[in-house]
C-alpha positions in Angstrom: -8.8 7.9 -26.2 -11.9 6.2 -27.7 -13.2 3.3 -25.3 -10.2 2.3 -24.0 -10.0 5.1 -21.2 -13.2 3.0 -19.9 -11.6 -0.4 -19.4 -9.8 0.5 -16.5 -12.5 0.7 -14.9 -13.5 -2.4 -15.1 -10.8 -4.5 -15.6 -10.2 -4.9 -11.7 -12.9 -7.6 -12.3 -10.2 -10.0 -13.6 -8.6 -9.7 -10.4 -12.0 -11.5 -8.4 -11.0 -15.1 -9.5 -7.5 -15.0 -7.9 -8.6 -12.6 -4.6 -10.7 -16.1 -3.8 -8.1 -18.8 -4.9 -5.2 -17.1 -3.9 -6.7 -17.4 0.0 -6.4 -20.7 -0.3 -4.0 -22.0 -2.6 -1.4 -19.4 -2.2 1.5 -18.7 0.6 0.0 -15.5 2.9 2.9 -13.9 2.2 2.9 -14.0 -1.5 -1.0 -13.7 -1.3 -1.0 -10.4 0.2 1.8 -8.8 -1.6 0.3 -10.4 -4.9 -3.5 -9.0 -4.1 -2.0 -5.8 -2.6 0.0 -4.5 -6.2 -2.7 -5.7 -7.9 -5.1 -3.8 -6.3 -2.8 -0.6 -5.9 -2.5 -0.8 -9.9 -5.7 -0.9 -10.5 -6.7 1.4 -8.4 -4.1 4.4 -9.7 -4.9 3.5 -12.9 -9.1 3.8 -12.9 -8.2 7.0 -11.2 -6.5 8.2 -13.5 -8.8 7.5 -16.1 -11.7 9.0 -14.2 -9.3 12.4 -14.4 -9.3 12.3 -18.1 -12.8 11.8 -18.3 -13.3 14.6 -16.0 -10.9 16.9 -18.0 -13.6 16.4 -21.4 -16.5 17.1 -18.6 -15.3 20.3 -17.4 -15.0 22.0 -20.3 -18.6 21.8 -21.1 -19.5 23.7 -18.1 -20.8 27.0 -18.5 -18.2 29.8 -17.6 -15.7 27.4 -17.3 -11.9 29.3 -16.4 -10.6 26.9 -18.5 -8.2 27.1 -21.9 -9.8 26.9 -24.5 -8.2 23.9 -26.2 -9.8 22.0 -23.0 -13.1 22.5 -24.7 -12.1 21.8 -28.5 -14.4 20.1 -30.3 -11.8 16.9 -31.6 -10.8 17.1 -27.5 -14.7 16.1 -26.9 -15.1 13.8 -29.4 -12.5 11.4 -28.3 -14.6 10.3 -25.7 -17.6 7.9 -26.7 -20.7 9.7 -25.5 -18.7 12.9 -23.9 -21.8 15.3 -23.1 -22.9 12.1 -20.5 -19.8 10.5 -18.9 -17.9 13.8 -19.0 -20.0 15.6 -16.7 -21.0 12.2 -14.6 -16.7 11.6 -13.5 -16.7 15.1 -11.7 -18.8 14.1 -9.4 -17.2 10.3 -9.2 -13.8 11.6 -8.9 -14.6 13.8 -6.1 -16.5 11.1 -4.6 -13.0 8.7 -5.0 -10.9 11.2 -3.7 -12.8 12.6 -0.5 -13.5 8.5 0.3 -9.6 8.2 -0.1 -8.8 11.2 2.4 -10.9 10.6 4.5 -9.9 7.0 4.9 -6.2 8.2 5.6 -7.2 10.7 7.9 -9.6 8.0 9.6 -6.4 6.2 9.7 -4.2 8.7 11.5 -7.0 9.4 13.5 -7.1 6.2 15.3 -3.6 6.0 15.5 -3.1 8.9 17.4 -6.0 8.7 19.8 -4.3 5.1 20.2 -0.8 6.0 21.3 -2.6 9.3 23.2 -4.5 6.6 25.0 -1.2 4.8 26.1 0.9 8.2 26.9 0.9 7.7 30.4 2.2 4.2 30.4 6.1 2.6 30.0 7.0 2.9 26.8 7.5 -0.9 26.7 7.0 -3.6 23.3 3.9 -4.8 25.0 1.4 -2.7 26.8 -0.7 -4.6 29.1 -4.2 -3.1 30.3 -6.0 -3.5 33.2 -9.5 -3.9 31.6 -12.2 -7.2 31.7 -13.0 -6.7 27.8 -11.1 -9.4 26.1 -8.7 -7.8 23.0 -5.3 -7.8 21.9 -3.9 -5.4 18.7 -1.2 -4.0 17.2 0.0 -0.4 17.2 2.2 1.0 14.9 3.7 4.5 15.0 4.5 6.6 17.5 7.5 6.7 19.6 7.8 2.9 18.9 6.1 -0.3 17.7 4.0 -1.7 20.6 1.4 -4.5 21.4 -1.4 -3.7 23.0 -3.7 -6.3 25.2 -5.7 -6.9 28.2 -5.3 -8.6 31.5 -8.8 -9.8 30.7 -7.1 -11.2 27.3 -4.1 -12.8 29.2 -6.2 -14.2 32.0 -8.0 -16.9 29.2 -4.7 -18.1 28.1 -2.4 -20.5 28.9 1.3 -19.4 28.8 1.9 -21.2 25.0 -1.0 -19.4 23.7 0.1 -16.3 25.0 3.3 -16.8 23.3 1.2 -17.7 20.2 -0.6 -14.4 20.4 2.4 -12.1 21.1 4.4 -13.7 18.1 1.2 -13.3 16.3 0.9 -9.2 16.7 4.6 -8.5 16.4 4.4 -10.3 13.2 2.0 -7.5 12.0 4.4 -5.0 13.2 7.5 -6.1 11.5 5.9 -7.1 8.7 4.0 -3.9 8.4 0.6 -5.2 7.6 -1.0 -1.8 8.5 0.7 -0.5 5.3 -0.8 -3.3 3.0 -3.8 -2.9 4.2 -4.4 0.6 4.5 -3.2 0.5 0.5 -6.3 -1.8 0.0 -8.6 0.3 1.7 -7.6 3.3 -0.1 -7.8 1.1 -3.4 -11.4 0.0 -2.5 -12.5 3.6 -2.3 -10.8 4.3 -6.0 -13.0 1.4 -7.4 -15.6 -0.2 -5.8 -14.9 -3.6 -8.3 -11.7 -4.1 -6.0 -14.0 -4.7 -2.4 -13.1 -8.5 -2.7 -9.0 -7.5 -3.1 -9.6 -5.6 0.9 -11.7 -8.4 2.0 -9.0 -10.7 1.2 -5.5 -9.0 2.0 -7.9 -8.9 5.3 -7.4 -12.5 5.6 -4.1 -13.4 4.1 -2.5 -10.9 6.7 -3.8 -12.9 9.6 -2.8 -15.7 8.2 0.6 -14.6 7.6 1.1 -13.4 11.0 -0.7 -17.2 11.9 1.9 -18.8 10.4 4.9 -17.0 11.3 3.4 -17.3 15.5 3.3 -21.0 14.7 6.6 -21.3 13.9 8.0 -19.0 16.7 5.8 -21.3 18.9 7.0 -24.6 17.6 2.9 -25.9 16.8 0.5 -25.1 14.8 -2.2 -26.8 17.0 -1.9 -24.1 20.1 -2.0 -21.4 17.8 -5.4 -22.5 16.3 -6.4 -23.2 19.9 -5.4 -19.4 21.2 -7.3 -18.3 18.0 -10.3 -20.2 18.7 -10.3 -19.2 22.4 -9.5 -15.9 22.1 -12.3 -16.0 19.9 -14.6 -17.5 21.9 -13.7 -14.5 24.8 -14.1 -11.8 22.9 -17.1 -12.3 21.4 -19.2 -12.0 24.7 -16.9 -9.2 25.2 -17.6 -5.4 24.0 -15.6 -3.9 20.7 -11.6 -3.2 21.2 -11.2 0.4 21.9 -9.2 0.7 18.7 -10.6 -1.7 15.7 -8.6 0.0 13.1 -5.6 -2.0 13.8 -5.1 -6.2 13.3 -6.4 -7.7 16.4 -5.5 -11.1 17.3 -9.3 -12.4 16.9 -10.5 -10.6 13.7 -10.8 -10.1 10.9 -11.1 -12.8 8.9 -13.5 -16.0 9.1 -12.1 -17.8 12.2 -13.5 -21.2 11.3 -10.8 -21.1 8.1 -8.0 -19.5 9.7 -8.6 -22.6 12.6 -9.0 -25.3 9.8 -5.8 -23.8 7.9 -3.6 -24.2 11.1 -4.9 -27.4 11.4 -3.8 -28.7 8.2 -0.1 -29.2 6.7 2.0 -25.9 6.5 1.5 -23.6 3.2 4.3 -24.5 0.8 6.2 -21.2 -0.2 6.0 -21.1 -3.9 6.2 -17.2 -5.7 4.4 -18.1 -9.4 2.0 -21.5 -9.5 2.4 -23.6 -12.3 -0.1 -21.9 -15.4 -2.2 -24.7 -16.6 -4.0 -25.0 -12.7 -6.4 -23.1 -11.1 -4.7 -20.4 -9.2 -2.0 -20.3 -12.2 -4.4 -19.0 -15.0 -6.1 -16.8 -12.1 -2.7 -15.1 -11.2 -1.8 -14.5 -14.6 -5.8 -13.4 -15.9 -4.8 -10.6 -13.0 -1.6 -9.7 -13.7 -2.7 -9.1 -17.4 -5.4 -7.3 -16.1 -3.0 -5.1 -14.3 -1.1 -4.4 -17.3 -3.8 -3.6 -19.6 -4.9 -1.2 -17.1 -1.9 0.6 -16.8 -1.3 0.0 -20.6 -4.7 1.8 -21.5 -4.5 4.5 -18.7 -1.0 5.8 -20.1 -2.5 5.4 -24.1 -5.6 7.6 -23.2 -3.1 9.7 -21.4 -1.1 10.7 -23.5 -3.5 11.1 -26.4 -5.0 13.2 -24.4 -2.2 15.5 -24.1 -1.8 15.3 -27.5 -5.3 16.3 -28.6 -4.6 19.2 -26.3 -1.4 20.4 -27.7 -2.9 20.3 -31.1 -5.8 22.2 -30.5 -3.5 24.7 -28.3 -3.0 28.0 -30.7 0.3 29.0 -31.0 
């Protein structure tokens, strides 16, 4: 394995250049699905790794259950410094997986005290509240799809905007944005280099679902004006009962997301041209990506090698 089961590990750092440019120069849509594999990749792949490493460290404790070939001396010694980095991924790969659980059970969590929370009302596409806190999310799950908002929401919006910020949640429903960003949270508990991926699928989700209300709307100027006042509302206004889920207002910084609907439309373009900014970002990542993988599988399966060798027959 040598060093290479260590460069998964760090290679999501190549991914930090196009998780900032690909905000800006980058469709939504290609920007979250781009920064969503990536991350997902990366993430599987350190993991992996850190199971390798933990393989060499557990067979160096004492009274280990073990087979023997585990603790072999040629199985040790394809790990730079084993006696160190052996023994410190137990502890990091049960620190990766319990963060990973217990994000997906945070997840299910809050969706079922969600819908539990709605049980006794019609089981209509839009589920309006009777409360004075200002919020409006989306809910997916359960017996069906719904969006969920407040007369206190509704009662600071003019009819276009509300049509803006119903188009805008259903948009994260049939686009499943939960899903990509769930995957991102789960990734940033794998390896904490990948934070700036979940900050950023964050964003480009909302503005996806900005740009797909602005075209059911017809304007991209009352969009960025329901934002900005649904903003403005809720921020006076205590926390959403449910924050897991995309709300209209957050997350995201809302003085972009404003400015971005205030400029021309994003053009829709899969791959940017290489020699540019975003280009050599997108493919520093995706090579990153595939090293990752490429080294993960290598260590792999010399592992399994090492281990069939020093296996008696």
């Amino acid at each position: 394995m040598g060093i290479f089961v260590f460069l998964p590990l760090l290679l999501p750092l190549t991914a930090w250049p196009i998780a900032r440019l690909a905000e800006h120069r980058l469709h939504p849509r290609t920007a979250t699905l781009l920064l969503t594999g990536v991350s997902s990749v990366m993430a599987l792949c350190s993991t992996v790794c850190l199971a390798l490493l933990m393989v060499v460290g557990t067979a160096q404790l004492p009274g280990n259950p073990l087979p023997d070939a585990w603790s072999d001396s040629e199985v040790r010694e394809s790990v730079p410094r084993h006696e160190i980095v052996g023994k410190a991924a137990i502890p990091a790969l049960l620190a990766v997986l319990g963060s990973g659980l217990r994000t997906l059970l945070r997840h299910h969590w809050l969706r079922r005290c969600a819908h539990r929370a709605l049980a006794g009302l019609p089981r209509t596409e839009v589920a309006v509240l009777p409360a004075a806190e200002s919020y409006a999310y989306a809910l997916p799950g359960g017996p069906r799809d719904r969006v969920v908002v407040s007369t206190g929401m509704l009662g600071h919006l003019a009819p276009p905007e509300r049509r803006a910020l119903f188009a805008h949640e259903r948009t994260h429903l049939t686009a499943r944005h939960h899903r990509y960003l769930l995957l991102v949270r789960v990734a940033a508990c794998a390896n904490p280099f990948l934070w700036p991926l979940r900050r950023a699928v964050a964003y480009t989700t909302e503005r996806w679902a900005d740009e797909a209300a602005a075209q059911v709307v017809g304007s991209r100027r009352v969009v960025a004006r329901a934002i900005g006042r649904a903003a403005l509302v809720s921020r006076s206004a205590p926390a959403a009962p449910f924050t897991g889920f995309a709300e209209f207002a957050s997350p995201g910084p809302l003085p972009r997301r404003v400015a971005a609907l205030l400029g021309p439309a994003p053009a829709v373009r899969a791959w940017p041209p290489v020699f540019t900014a975003v280009g050599l970002a997108l493919w520093t990542a995706a090579t990153g990506a595939v090293l990752s993988a490429m080294f993960s599988a290598n260590s792999a399966f010399t592992l399994l090698l090492l281990l069939h060798a020093a296996t008696p027959l």
